[in-house]
Backbone bond lengths (Angstrom), bond angles and torsions (degrees), N, CA, C in turn:
res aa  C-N    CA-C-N  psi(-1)  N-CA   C-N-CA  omega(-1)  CA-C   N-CA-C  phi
1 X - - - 1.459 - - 1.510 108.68 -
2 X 1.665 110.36 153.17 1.577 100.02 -163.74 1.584 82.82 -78.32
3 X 1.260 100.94 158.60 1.596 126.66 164.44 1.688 109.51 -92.79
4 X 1.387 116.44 172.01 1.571 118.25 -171.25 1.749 107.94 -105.88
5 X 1.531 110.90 134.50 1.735 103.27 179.31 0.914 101.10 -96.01
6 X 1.581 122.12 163.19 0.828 138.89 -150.12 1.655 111.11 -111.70
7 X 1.334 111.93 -32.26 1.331 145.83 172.55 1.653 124.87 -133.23
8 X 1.139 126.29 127.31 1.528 121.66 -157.50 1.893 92.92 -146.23
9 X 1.522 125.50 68.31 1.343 128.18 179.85 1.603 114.03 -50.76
10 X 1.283 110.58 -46.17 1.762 113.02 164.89 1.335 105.21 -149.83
11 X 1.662 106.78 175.08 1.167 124.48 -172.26 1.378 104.95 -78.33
12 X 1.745 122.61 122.24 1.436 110.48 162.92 1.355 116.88 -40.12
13 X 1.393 139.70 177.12 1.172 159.11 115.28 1.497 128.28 -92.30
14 X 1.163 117.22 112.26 1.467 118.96 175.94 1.682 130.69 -62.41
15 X 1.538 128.12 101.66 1.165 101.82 179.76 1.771 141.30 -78.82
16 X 0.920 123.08 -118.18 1.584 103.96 175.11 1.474 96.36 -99.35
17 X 1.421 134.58 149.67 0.619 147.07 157.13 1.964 103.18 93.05
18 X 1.123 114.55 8.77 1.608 114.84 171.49 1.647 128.81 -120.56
19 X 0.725 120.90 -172.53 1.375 121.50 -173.54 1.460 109.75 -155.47
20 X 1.200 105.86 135.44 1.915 114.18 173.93 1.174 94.29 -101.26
21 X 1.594 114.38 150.74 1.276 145.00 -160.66 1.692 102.44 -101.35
22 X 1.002 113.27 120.50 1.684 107.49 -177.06 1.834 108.01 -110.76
23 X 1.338 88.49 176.75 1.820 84.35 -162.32 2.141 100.87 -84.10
24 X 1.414 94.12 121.91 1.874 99.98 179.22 1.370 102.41 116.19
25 X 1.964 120.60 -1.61 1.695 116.43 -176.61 1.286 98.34 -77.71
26 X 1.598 123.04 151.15 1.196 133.92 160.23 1.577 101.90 -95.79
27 X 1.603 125.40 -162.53 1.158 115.03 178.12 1.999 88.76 -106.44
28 X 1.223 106.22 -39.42 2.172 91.00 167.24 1.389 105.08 -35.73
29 X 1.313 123.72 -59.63 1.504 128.26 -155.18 1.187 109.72 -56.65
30 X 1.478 121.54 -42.96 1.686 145.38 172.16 1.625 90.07 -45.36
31 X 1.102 93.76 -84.33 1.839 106.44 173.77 1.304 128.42 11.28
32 X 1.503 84.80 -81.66 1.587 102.08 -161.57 1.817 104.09 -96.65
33 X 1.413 116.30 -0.87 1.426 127.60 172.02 2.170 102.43 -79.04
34 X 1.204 94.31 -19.14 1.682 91.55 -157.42 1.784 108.76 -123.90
35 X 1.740 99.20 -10.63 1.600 119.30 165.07 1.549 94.17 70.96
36 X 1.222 105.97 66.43 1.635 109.27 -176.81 1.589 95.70 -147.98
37 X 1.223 126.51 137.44 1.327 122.55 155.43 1.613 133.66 -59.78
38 X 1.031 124.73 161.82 1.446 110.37 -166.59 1.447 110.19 -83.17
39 X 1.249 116.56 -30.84 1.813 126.54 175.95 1.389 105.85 -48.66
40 X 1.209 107.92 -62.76 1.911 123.21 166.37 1.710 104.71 -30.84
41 X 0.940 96.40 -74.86 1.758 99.67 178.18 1.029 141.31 -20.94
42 X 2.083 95.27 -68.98 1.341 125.48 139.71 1.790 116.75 -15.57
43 X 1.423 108.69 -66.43 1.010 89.75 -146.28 1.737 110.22 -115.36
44 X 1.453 115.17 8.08 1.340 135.82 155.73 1.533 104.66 -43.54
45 X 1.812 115.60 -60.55 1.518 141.40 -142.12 1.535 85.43 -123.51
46 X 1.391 135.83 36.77 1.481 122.58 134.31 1.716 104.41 54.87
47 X 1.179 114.96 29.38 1.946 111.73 -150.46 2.140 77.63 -91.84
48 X 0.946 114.57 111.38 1.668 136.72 134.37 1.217 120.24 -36.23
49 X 1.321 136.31 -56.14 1.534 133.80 179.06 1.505 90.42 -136.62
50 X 1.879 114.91 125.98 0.833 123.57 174.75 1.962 108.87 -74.16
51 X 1.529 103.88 -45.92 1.492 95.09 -178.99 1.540 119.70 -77.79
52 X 1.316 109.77 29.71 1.729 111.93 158.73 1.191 111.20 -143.29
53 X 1.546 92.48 85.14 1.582 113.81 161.96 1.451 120.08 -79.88
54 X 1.169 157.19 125.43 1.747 137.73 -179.28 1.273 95.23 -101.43
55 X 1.420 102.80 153.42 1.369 118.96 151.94 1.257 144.74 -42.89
56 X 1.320 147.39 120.08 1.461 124.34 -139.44 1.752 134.98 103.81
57 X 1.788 83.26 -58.88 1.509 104.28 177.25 1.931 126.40 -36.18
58 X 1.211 102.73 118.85 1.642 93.49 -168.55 1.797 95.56 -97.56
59 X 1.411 117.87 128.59 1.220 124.28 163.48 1.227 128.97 -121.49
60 X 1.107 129.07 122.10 1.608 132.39 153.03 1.469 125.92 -3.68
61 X 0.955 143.28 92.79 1.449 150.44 -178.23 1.534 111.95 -93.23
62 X 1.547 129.64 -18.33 1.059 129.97 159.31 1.473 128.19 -135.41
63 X 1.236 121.01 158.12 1.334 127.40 -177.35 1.546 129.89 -9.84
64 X 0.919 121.06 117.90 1.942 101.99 -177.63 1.771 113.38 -50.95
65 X 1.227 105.03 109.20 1.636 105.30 -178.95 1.968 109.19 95.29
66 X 1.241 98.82 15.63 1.333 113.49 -178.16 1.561 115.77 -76.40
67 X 1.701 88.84 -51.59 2.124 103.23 177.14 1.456 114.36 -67.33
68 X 1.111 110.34 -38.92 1.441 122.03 -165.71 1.655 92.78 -73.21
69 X 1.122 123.51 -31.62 1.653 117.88 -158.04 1.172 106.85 -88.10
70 X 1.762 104.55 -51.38 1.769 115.97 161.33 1.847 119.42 -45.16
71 X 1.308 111.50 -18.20 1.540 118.64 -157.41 1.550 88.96 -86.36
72 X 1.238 122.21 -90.94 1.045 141.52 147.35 1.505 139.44 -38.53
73 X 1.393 101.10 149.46 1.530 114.89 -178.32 1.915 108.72 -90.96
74 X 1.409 119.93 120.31 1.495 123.99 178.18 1.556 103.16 -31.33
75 X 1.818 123.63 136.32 1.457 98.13 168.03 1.240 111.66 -86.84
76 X 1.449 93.08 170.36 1.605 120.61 167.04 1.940 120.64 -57.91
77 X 1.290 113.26 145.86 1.287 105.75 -168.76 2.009 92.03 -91.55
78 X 1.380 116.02 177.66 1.816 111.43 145.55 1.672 81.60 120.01
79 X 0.970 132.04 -20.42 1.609 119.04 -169.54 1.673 126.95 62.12
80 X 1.543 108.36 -112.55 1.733 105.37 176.95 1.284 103.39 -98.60
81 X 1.804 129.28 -10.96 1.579 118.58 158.58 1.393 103.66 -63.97
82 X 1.210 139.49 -4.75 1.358 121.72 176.56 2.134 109.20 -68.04
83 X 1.482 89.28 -55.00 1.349 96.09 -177.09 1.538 131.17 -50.40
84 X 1.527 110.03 -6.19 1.285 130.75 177.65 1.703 116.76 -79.16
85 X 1.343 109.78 -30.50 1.603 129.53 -167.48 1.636 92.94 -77.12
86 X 1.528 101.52 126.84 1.455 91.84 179.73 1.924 111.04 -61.71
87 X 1.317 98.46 172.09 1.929 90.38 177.72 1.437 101.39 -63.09
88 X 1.532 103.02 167.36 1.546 133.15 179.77 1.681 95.27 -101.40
89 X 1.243 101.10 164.88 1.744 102.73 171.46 1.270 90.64 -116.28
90 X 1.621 123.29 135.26 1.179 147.69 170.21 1.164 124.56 -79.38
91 X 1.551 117.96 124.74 1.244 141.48 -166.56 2.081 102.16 -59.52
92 X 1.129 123.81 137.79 1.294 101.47 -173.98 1.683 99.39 -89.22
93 X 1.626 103.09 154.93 1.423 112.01 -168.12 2.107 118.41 -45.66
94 X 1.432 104.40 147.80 1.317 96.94 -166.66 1.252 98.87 -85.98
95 X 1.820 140.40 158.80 1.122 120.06 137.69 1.314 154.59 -60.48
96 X 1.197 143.18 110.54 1.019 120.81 -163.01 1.616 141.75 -44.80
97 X 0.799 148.86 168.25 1.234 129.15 -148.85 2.246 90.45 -116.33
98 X 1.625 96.31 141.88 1.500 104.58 -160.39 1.784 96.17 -76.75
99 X 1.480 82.06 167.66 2.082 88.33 178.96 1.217 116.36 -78.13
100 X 1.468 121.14 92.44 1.485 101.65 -174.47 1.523 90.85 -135.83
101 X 1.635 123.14 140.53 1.229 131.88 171.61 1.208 122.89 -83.82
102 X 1.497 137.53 143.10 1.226 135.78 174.11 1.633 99.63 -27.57
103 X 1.380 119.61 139.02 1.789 113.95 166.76 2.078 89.97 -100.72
104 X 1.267 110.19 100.71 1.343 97.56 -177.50 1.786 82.53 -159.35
105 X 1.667 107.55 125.66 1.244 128.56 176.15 1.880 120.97 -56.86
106 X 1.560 117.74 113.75 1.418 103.76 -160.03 1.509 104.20 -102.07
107 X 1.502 103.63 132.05 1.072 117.93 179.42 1.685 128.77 -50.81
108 X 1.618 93.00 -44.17 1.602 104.59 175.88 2.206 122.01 -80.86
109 X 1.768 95.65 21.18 1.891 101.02 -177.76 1.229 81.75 -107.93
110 X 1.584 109.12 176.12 1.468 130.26 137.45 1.292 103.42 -143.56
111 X 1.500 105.49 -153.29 1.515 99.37 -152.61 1.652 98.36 -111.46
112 X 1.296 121.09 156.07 1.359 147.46 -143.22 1.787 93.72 -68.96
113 X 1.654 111.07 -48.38 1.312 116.68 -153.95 1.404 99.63 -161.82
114 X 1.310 115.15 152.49 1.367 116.68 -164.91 1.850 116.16 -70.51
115 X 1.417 115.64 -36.48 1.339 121.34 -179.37 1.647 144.56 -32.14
116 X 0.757 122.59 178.36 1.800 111.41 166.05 1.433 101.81 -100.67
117 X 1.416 95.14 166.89 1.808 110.46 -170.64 1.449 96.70 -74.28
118 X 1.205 127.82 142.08 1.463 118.55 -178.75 2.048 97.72 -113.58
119 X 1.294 90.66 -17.42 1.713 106.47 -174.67 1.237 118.33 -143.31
120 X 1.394 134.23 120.84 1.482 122.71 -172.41 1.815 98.35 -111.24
121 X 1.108 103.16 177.97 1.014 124.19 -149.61 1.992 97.13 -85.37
122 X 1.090 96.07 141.08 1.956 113.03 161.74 1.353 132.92 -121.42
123 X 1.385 106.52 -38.00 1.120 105.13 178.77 1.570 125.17 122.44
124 X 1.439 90.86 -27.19 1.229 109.26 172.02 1.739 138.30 -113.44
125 X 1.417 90.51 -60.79 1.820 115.59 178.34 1.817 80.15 -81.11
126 X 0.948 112.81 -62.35 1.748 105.46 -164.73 1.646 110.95 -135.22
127 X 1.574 105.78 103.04 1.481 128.89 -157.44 1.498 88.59 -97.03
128 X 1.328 118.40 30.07 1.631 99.34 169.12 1.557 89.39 -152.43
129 X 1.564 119.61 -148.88 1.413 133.54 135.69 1.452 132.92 -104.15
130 X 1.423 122.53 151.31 1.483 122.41 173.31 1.639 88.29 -94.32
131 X 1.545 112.84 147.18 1.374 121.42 173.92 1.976 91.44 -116.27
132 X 1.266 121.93 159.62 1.661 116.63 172.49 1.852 90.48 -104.80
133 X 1.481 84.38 163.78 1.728 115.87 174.26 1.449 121.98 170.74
134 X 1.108 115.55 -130.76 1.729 112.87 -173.89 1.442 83.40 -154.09
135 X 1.907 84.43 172.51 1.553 101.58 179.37 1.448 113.90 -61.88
136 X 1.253 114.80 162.68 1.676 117.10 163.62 1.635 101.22 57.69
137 X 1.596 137.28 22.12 0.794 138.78 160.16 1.514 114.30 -59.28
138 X 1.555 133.11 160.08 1.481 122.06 178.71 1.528 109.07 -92.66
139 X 1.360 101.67 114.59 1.951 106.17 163.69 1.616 105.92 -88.26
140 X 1.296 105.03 123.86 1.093 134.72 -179.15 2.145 126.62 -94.77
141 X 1.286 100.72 128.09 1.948 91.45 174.57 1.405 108.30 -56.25
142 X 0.745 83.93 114.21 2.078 83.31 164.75 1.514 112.92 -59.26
143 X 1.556 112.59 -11.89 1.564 102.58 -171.44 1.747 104.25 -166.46
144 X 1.052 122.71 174.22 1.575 121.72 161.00 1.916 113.92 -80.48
145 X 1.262 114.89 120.58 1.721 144.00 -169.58 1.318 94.33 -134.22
146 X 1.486 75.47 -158.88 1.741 122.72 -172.38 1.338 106.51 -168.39
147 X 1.594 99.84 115.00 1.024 117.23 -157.79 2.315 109.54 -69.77
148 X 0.936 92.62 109.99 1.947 97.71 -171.16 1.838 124.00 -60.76
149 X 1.794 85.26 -38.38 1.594 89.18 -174.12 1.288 103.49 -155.91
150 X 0.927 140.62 117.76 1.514 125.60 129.93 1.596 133.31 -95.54
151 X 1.158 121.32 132.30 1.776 118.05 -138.16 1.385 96.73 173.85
152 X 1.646 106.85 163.03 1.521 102.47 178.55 1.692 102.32 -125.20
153 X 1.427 112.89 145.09 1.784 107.70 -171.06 1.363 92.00 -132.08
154 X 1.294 94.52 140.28 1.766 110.84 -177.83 1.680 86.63 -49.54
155 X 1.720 91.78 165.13 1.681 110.36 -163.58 1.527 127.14 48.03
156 X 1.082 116.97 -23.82 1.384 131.70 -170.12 2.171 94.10 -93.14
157 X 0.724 108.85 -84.61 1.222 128.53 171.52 1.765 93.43 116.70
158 X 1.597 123.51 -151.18 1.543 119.94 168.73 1.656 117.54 -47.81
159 X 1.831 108.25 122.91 0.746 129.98 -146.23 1.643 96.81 -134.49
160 X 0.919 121.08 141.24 1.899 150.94 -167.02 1.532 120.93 -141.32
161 X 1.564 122.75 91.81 1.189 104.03 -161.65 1.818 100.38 -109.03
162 X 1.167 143.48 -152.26 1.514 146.83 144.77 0.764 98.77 178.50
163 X 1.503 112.69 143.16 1.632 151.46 170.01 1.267 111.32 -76.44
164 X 1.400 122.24 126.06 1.477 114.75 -178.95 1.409 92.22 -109.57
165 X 1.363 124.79 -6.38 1.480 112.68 -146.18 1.485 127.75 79.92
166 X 1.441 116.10 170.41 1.212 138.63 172.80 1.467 85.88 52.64
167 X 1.379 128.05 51.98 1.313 128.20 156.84 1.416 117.38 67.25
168 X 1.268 116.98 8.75 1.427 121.25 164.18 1.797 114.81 -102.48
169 X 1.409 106.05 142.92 1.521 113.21 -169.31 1.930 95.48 -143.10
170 X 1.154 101.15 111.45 1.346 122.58 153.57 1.797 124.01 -67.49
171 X 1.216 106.77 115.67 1.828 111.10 179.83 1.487 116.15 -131.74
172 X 1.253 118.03 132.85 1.315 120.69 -148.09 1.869 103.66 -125.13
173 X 0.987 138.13 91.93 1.144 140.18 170.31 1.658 124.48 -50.84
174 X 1.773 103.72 -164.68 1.752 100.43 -165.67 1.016 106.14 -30.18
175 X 1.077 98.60 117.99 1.709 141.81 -158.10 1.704 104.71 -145.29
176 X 0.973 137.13 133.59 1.435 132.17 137.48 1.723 107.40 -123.98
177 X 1.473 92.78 -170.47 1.627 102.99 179.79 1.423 122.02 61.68
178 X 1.530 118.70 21.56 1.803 116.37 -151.61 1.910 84.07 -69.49
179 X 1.690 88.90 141.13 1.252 94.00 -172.51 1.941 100.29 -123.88
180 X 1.343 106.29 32.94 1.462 119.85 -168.22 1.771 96.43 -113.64
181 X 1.485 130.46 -156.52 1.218 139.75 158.19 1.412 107.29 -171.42
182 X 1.576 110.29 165.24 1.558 102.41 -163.50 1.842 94.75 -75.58
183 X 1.483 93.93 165.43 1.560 103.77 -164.09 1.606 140.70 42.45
184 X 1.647 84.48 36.60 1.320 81.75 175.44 2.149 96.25 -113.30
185 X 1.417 100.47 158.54 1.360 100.46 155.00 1.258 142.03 -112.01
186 X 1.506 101.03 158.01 1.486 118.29 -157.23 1.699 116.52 -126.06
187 X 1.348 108.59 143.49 1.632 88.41 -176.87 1.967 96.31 -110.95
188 X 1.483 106.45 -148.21 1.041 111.22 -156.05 1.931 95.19 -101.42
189 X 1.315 102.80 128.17 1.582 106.15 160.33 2.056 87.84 98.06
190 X 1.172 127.83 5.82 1.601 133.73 168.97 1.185 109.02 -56.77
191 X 1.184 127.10 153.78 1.711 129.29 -170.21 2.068 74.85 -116.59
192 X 1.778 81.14 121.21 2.080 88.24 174.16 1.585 86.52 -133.77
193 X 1.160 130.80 0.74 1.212 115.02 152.75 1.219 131.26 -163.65
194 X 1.733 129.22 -152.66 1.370 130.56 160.43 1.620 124.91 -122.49
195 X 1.272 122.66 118.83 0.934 113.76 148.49 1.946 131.25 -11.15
196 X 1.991 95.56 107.08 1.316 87.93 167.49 1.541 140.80 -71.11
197 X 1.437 119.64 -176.26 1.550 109.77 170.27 1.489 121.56 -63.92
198 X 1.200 129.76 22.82 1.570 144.75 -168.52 1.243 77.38 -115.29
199 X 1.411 167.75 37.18 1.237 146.27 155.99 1.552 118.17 26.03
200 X 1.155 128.24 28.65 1.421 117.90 172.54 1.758 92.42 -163.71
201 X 1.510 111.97 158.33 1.576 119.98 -166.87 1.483 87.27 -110.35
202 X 1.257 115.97 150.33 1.391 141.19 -179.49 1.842 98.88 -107.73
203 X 0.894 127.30 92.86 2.011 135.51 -177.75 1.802 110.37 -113.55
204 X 1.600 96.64 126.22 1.153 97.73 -166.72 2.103 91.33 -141.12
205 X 1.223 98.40 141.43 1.791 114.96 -176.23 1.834 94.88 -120.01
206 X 1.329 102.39 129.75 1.429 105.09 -170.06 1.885 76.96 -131.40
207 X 1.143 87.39 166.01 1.433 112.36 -171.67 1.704 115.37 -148.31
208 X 0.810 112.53 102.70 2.159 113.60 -160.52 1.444 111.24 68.08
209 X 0.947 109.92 -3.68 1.496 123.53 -164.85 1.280 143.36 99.38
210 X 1.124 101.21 3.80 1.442 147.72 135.09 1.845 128.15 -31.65
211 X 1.508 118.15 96.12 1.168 120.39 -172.07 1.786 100.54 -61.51
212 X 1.577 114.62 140.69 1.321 102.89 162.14 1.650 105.52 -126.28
213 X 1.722 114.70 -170.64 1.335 106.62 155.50 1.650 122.34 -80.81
214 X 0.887 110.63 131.73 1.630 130.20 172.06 2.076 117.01 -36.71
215 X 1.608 72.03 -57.44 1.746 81.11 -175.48 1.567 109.28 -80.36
216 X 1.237 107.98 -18.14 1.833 106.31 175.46 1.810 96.14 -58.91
217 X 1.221 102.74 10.66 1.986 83.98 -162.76 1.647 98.34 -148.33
218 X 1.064 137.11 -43.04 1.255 151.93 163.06 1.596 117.11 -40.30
219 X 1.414 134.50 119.70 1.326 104.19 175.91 1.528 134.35 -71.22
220 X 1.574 107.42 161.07 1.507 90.70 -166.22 1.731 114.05 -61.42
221 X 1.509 101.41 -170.07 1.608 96.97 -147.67 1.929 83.52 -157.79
């Protein structure tokens, strides 16, 4: 969680590829604002304690040599014989290619909580699945992480997130009892929490930060 400065002489400015830290950012929030996992983050920006972020703080949001590469075109080799070659006609710019994750079922998840889907996923109204159960039921890792956040975010209410890596982040809704903490690790099938008084878990698999479907990835059931 950001911490408070004490002194603030000017306003950072962010350059390409960074991000200033505002007052109430976690490093998830960074995250999933910039479609980066939090491990990445971590470890781009050398960050020592993830929950003391300050205000101000300018961090890396992409790869070292990532902005500069995206900014620009690699140069050309040949020097002032280059300038001799009549021009080339230029390819018109490519699009970049959209965020989409392999849709391929992973062997090393399972599933969050024992229940049936009571709600599947759209994309929109509901960017994850609701699974049914009862209170104080066991929410379970779907996989081995590191656990990113636990915290509560407007609409969301108590919130459970983990990093599996390779840019996928598992987040687990009404939830109480989280019996995990941020940065700690977790493997697959771990009891990190409880079922809230909503009798059913709200489970959502983001990918860059990126909501996906659950069951495109989950084994079947």
């Amino acid at each position: 969680m950001v911490g408070a400065c004490t002194t603030t002489p000017k306003t950072p400015v962010a350059g390409p590829g960074e991000y200033v830290v505002q007052p109430g950012d976690t490093l998830y929030r960074i995250a999933s604002k910039s479609g980066r996992s939090a491990s990445d983050i971590v470890r781009w920006n050398n960050i020592q304690d993830p929950d003391r972020l300050e205000a101000g703080q300018v961090l890396r949001v992409v790869p070292p040599g990532g902005a500069s590469s995206e900014a620009s075109p690699p140069p050309r080799s040949g020097g002032n014989a280059e300038r001799t070659r009549p021009p080339r006609a230029t390819a018109p710019a490519r699009e970049p290619d959209p965020v989409v994750p392999p849709a391929s079922r992973r062997s090393d998840w399972g599933w969050p909580a024992q229940g049936a889907v009571v709600a599947g996923f759209n994309g929109s109204s509901n960017k994850g699945i609701d699974i049914g159960g009862s209170p104080g039921e066991a929410v379970l890792s779907i996989g081995a992480g590191s656990v990113a956040a636990t915290e509560t975010l407007r609409g969301y209410g108590s919130v459970l997130m983990v990093d599996h890596g390779g840019s996928y982040m598992s987040v687990y809704t009404n939830v109480r009892t989280m019996l995990v903490k941020q940065g700690q690790k977790v493997q697959r099938g771990q009891k990190i929490a409880e079922m809230g008084n909503e009798a059913k878990l709200h489970f959502e698999i983001r990918y860059r930060g990126k909501a996906v479907d659950p069951r495109q990835y989950l084994p079947a059931k």
